[in-house]
C-alpha positions, 0 to 999 in steps of 0.5 A, spaced: 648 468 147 653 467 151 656 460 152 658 460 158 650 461 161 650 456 167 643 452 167 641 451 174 637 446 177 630 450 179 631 444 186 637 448 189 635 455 186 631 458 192 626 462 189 621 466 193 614 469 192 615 476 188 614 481 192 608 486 191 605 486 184 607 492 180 601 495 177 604 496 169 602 499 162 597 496 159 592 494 167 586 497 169 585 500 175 579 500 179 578 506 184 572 507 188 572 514 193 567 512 198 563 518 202 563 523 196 557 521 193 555 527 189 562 527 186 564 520 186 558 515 185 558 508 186 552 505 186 547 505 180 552 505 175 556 502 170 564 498 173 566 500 167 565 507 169 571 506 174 576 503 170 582 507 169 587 504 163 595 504 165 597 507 158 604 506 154 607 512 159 605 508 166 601 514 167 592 514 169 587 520 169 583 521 175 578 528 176 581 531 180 588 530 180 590 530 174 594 524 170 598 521 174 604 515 175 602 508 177 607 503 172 612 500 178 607 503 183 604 497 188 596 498 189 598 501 196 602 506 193 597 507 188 592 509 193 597 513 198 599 517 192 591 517 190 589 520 197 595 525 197 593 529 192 585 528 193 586 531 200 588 537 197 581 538 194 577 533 200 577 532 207 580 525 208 578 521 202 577 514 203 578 511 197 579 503 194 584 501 189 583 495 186 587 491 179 581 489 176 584 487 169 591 483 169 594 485 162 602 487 163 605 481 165 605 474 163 609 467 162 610 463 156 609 456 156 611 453 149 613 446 147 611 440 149 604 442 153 596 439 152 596 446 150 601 451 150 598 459 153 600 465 155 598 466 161 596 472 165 600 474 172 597 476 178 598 478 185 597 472 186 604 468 185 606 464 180 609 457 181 612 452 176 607 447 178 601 452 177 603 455 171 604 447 168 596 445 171 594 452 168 596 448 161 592 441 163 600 439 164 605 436 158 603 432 154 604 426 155 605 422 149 610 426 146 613 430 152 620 428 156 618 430 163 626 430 163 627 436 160 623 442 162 626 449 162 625 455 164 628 462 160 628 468 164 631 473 161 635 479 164 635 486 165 641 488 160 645 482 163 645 474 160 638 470 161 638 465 166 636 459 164 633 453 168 632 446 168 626 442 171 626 434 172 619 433 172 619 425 170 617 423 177 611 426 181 616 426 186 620 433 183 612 437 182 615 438 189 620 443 187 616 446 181 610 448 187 616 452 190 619 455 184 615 462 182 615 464 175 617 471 173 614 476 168 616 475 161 618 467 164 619 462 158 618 455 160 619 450 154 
């Protein structure tokens, strides 16, 4: 680790809601095609039926199309990548493409918390303050609300680090505007 790793105040670090989610190895997709019946029932059978499973190479197999890549692919990519390949085969498919189960990324909060997790990330972003509330918040017997970390590791780069006072409710204000990212360790 290198020493010289500034360790930044999460109140003068602008941080915004992430982009769209990126579907990842190890999510299921839900996909429905509506008007082919025959082809592609949606009524009396099982949900499960329509999962597809995002394996370890990012990729899912659909009839029809064949294996195809979703890892790094926001769900309307997905779909336009989707209805691209079915239009060689049908007329205009109308089709739904849904995560249904969040698996491929994730936070950690450790330490001094009620009860320390891991926690599943959505397409709904992710805040500091959510995160804390997710974990019944710390614990209040043995935590220094003072020293709240976040370690964020980089991309073949040095982790940033960054620090939250949490000590007064008056600085929650700024862990509602701090948004986590995947692999995010709070500590």
């Amino acid at each position: 680790l290198d020493k010289n790793i500034e360790i930044k105040n999460i109140n003068s670090f602008s941080s915004n809601k992430e982009a769209a989610y990126k579907i990842g190895n190890g999510d299921q997709i839900a996909i429905t095609i509506w008007g082919l019946p025959d082809i592609f029932p949606i009524s009396n059978i099982n949900p499960e039926l329509n999962l597809r499973r995002v394996d370890s190479n990012g990729n899912i197999y659909f009839p029809d199309v064949g294996i195809l890549k979703a890892s790094e692919k926001t769900q309307n990519e997905l779909r336009k990548d989707l209805s691209k390949e079915l239009s060689k085969y049908f007329t205009n498919p109308q089709l739904d493409v849904t995560i249904a189960r969040f698996n491929s990324q994730k936070i950690y909060i450790l330490g001094e918390v009620t009860i320390p997790s891991k926690i599943n990330i959505t397409d709904i972003p992710l805040s500091l303050a959510d995160a804390l509330g997710e974990v019944s918040g710390l614990n209040t017997n043995t935590s220094s609300g003072s020293e709240v970390f976040i370690i964020r590791k980089g991309l073949g780069k040095n982790p940033e680090i960054f620090y939250a006072d949490l000590s007064s409710p008056a600085f929650f204000l700024d862990a509602g505007r701090f948004f986590l990212h995947n692999d995010d360790i709070i500590y």
